[in-house]
C-alpha positions as semicolon CSV with decimal commas, in nm:
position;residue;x (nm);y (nm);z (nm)
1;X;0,000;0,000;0,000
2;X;0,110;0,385;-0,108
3;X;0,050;0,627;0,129
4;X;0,060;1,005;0,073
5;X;0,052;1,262;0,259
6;X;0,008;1,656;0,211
7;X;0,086;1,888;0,503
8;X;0,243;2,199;0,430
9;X;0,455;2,216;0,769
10;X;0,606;1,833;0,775
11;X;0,938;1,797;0,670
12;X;1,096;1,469;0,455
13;X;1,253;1,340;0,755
14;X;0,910;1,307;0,992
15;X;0,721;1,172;0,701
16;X;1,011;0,920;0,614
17;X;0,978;0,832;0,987
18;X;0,634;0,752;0,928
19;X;0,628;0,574;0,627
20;X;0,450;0,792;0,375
21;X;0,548;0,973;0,073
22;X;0,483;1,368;0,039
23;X;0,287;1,489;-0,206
24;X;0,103;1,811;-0,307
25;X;-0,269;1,837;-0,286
26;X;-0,316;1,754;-0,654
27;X;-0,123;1,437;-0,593
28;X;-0,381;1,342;-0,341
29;X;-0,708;1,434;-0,514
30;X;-0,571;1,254;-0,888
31;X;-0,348;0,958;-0,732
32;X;-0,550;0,804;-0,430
33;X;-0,819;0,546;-0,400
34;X;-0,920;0,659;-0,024
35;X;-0,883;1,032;0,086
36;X;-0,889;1,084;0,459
37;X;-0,852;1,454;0,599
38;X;-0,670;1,484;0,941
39;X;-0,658;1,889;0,963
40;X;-0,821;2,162;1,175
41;X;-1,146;2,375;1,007
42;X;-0,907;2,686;0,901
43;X;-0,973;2,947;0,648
44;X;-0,774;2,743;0,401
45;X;-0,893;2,414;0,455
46;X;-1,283;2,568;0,445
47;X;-1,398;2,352;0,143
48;X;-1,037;2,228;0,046
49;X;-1,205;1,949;-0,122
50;X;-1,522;1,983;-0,368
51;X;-1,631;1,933;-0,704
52;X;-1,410;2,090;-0,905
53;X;-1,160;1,828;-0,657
54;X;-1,419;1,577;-0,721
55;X;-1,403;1,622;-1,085
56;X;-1,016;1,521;-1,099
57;X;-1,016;1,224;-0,847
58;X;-1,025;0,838;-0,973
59;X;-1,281;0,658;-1,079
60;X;-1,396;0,468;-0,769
61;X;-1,230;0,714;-0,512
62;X;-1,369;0,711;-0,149
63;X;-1,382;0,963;0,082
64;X;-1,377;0,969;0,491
65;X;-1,413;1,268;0,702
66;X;-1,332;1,251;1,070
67;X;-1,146;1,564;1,144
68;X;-1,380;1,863;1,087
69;X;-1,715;1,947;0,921
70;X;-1,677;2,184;0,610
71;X;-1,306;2,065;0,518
72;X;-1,526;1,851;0,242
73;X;-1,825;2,005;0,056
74;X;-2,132;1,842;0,184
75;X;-2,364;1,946;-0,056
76;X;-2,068;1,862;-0,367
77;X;-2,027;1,568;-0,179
78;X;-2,375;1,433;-0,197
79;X;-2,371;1,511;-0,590
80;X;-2,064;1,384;-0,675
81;X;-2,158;1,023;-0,522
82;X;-2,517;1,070;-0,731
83;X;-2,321;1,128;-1,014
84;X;-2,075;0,824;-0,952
85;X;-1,780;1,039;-0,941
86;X;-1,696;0,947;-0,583
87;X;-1,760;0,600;-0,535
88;X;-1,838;0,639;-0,162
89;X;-1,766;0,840;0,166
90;X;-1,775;0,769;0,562
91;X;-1,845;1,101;0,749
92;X;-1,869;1,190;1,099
93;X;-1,836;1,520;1,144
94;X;-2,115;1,778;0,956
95;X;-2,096;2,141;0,951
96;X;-2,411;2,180;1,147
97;X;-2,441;1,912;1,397
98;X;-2,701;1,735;1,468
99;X;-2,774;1,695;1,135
100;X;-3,074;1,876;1,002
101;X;-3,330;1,611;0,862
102;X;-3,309;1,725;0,497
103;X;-2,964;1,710;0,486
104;X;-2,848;1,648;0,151
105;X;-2,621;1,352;0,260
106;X;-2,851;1,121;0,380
107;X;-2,990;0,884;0,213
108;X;-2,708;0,927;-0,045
109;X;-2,664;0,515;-0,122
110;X;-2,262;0,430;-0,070
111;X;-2,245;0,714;0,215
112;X;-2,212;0,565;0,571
113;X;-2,283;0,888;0,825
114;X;-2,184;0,874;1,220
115;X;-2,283;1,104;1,499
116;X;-2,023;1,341;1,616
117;X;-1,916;1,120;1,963
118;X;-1,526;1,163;2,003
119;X;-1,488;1,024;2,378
120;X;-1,861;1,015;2,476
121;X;-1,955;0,672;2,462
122;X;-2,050;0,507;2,773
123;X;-1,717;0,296;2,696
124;X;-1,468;0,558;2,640
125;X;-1,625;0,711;3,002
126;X;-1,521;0,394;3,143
127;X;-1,192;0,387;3,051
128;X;-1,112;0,715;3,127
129;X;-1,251;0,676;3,516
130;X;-1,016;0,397;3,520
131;X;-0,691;0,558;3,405
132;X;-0,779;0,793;3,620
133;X;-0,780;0,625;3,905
134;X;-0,490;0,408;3,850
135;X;-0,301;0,733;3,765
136;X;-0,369;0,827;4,112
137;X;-0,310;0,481;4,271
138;X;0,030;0,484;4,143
139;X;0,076;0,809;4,283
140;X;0,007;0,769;4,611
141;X;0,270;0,466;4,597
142;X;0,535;0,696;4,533
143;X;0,582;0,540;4,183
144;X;0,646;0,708;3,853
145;X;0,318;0,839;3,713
146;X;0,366;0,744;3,316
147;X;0,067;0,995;3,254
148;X;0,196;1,304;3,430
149;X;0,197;1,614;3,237
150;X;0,401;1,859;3,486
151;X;0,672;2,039;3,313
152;X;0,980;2,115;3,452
153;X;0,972;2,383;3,772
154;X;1,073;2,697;3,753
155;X;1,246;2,866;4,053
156;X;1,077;3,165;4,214
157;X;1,441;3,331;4,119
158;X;1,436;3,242;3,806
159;X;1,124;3,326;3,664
160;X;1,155;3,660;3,837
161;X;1,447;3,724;3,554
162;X;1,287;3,575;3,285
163;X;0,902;3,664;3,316
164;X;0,953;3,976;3,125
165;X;1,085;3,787;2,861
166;X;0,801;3,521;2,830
167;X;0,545;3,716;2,568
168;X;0,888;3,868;2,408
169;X;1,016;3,469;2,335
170;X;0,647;3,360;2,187
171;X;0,645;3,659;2,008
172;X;0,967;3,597;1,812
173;X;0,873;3,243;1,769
174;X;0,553;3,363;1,620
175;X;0,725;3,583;1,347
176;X;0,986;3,318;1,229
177;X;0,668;3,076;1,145
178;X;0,530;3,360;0,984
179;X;0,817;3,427;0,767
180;X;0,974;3,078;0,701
181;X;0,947;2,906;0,377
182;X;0,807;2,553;0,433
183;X;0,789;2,296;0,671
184;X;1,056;2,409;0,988
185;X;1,348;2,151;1,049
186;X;1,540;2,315;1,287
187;X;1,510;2,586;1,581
188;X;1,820;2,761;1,747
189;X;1,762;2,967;2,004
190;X;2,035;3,207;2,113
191;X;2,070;3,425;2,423
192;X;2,324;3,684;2,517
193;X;2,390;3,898;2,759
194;X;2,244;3,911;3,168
195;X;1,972;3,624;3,069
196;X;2,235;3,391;3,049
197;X;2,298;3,393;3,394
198;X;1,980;3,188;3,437
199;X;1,802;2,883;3,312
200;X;1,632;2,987;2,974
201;X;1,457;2,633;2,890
202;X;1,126;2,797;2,977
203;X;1,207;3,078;2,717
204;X;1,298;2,833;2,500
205;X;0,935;2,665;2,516
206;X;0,782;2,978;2,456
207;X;0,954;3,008;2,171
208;X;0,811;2,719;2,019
209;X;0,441;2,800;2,153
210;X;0,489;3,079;2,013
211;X;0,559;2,905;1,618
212;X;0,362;2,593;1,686
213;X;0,004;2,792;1,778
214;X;-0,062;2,934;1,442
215;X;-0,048;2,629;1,302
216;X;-0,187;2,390;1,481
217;X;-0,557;2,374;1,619
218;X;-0,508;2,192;1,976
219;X;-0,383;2,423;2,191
220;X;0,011;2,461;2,242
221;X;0,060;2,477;2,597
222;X;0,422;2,515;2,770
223;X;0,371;2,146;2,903
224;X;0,327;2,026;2,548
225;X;0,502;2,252;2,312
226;X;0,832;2,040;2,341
227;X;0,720;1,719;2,287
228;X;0,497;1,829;1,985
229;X;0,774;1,997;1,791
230;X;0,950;1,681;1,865
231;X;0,719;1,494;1,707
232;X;0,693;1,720;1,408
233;X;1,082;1,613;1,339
234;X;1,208;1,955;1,465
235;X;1,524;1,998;1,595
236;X;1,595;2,248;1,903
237;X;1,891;2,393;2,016
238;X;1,989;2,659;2,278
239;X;2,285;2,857;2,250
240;X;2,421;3,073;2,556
241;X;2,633;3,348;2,498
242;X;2,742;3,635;2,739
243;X;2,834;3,922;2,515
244;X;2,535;4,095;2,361
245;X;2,654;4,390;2,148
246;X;2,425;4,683;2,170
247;X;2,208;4,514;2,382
248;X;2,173;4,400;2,797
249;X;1,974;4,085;2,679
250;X;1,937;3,966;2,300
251;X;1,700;3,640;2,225
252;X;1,767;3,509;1,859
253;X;1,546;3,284;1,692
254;X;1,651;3,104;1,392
255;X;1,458;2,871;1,217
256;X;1,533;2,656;0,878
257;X;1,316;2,539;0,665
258;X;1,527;2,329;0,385
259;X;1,792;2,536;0,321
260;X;1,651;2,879;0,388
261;X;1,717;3,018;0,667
262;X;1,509;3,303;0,864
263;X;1,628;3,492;1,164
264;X;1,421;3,731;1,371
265;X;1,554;3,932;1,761
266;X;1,437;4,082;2,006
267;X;1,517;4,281;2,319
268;X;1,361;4,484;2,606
269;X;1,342;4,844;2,635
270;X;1,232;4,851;2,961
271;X;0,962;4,617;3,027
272;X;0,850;4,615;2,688
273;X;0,932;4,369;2,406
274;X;1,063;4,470;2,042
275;X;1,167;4,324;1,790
276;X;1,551;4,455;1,633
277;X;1,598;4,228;1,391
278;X;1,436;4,045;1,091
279;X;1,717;3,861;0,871
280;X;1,965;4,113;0,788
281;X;1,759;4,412;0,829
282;X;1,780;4,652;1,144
283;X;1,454;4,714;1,285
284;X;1,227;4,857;1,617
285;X;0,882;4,708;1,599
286;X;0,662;4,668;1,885
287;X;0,503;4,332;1,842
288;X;0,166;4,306;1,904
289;X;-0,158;4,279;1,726
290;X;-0,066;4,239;1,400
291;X;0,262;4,327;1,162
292;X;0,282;4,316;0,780
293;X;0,651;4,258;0,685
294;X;0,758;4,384;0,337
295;X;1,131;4,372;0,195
296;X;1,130;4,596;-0,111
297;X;1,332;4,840;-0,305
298;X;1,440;5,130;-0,167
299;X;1,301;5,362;-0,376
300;X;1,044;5,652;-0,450
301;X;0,673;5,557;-0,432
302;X;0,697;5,209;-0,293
303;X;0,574;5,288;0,038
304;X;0,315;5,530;-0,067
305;X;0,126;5,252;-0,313
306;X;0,148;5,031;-0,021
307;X;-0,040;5,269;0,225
308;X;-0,278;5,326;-0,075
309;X;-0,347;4,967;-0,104
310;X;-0,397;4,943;0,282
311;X;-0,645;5,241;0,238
312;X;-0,844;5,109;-0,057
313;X;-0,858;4,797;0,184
314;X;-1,000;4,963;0,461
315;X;-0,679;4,838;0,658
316;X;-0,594;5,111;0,934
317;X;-0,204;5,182;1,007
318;X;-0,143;5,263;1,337
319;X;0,274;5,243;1,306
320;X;0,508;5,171;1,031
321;X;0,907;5,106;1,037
322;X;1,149;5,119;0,779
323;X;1,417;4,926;0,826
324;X;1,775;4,899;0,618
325;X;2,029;4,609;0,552
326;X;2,367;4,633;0,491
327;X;2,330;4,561;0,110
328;X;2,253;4,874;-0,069
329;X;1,916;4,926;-0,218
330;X;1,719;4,679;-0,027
331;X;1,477;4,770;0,275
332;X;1,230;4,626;0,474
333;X;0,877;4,800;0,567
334;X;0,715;4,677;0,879
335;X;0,375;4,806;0,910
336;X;0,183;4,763;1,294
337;X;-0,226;4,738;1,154
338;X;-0,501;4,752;1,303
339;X;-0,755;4,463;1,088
340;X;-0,719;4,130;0,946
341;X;-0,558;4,170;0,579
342;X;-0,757;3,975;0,272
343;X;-0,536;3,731;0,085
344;X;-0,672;3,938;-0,229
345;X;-0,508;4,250;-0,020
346;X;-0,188;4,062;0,023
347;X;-0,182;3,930;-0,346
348;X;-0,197;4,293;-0,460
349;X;0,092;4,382;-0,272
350;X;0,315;4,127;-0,372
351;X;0,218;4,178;-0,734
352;X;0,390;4,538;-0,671
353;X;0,691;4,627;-0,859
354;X;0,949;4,660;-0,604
355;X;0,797;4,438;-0,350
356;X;1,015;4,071;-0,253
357;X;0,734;3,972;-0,053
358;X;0,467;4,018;0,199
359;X;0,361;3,833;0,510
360;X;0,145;3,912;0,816
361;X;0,233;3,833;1,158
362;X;-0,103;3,768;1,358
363;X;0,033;3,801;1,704
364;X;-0,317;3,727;1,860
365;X;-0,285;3,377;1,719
366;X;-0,032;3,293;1,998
């Protein structure tokens, strides 16, 4: 059996480790015999598969749902198993649940439909009750609880220095996920300066809260963050060093995704968290809400069309920061705004003359 997988964010070596083969989404929809989805209900997995997917699948294709209602077209759904395009489909998660009683799935001959349980069977109760209370059991032995999900402590010294640091570290981690290129293989974290002096693991996690949460739906937690990145075939390292230029306290984050890499600091100035650094250009951005980062060419009119676009958009700027690298004729614009930009919005800045790129940094995802 050939199994493929799409997921923009794994890398080659976690899906070698699990035996499939990555593929784009068209490799899915015109190579498989059985499509299962195993993704959160996003804005870009909202209908991800339909009829014009339908259209391009095998003959004899079926289809199971058990992640999310909406990720496949209901109503296309229905139609295309009508039509015999899909030869048949297990679903257990609607879009409206309970189902209403005209819904255009049932009855569909081929179609096997579920209710919505997860863990609430009288079974899975059970089980749970018992866990529990062997969990506790074992405890009160004084023997190693396999289910504990404590992380490490954290000294009342310690996290007296680093506290101030905590939304700075997620913050960073947040704006390399943004900005990276693919699936991440490897995170280095470095510190310099007085931060050093104490145990920065807990920073560390943040960081990776910080890049795991906008892409994942379960919630990334400090407890978990480690072991999920882990298991995403993501390689951490921290780095400690004591000198830290023009700065008390420097956190680096880099990240690589193949063989790009992306870099992004930050500092205090005070109590309050900026960012000084995004790849090679020199920067003071206050990080929060959201950020739209723009390398361009430094020259007349590029930032004005910009603020146009954001205008036509109905997209309020509230800040915006030019910042230059040490190669001449390159800059980056980093504008603080106050709405949610359209992917239309986006598209019509990157199809600017001038413009490398542009990505926005939702810092309320974190």
């Amino acid at each position: 059996m050939n199994v493929i997988a799409y997921d923009p964010y794994i890398n080659e070596e976690r899906a070698k480790a699990l035996g499939v083969t990555v593929g784009s989404l068209d490799d899915i929809v015109e190579k498989s015999d059985f499509i299962t989805v195993h993704m959160p209900l996003t804005k870009e997995t909202r209908g991800m598969i339909s009829m014009k997917e339908m259209r391009r699948m095998k003959k004899g294709v079926r289809l199971v749902n058990c992640a999310r209602g909406g990720i496949i077209n209901e109503t296309d759904l229905a139609a295309a198993v009508r039509e015999g395009l899909v030869a048949g489909a297990a679903i257990d998660v609607f879009e409206e649940e309970p189902m209403a009683a005209d819904h255009p799935l049932r009855g569909v001959p081929g179609v096997v439909l579920t209710p919505h349980l997860g863990a609430s069977t009288v079974e899975a109760q059970i089980g749970v009750s018992v866990d529990v209370a062997e969990g506790i059991r074992t405890a009160l032995r004084g023997e190693p609880v396999t289910t504990a999900v404590n992380m490490a402590p954290v000294s009342k010294e310690v996290m007296r220095v680093i506290r101030p640091y905590i939304t700075l570290a997620e913050r960073l981690g947040c704006t390399v996920c943004s900005l990276a290129e693919g699936a991440v293989t490897r995170v280095e974290v470095i510190y310099n300066g007085e931060i050093t002096e104490v145990n920065t693991s807990f920073l560390t996690t943040a960081v990776l809260k910080g890049m795991l949460n906008p892409i994942l739906e379960s919630e990334i937690n400090y407890v978990n963050a480690p072991s999920i990145a882990k298991s995403r075939g993501i390689k951490v390292t921290e780095v400690k060093e004591k000198e830290a230029s023009d700065f008390s306290t420097l956190i680096t984050v880099r990240a690589a995704a193949g063989d790009k890499v992306t870099e992004v600091q930050g500092t205090l100035f005070g109590t309050e968290g900026r960012i000084v650094r995004i790849n090679r250009f020199r920067v003071d951005v206050d990080p929060h809400a959201r950020i739209l980062i723009c390398p361009h060419i430094n020259r007349p009119g590029v930032i004005g069309t910009i603020g146009s676009i954001m205008g036509e958009a109905g997209v309020n700027i509230s800040a915006m920061q030019v910042g230059k690298s040490d190669r001449a004729g390159t800059n980056i614009m980093v504008l603080t705004v106050d709405h949610d930009i359209s992917d239309e919005t986006l598209a019509r800045v990157v199809a600017l003359d001038g413009i490398f790129d542009a990505k926005l940094v939702n810092f309320e995802s974190v």
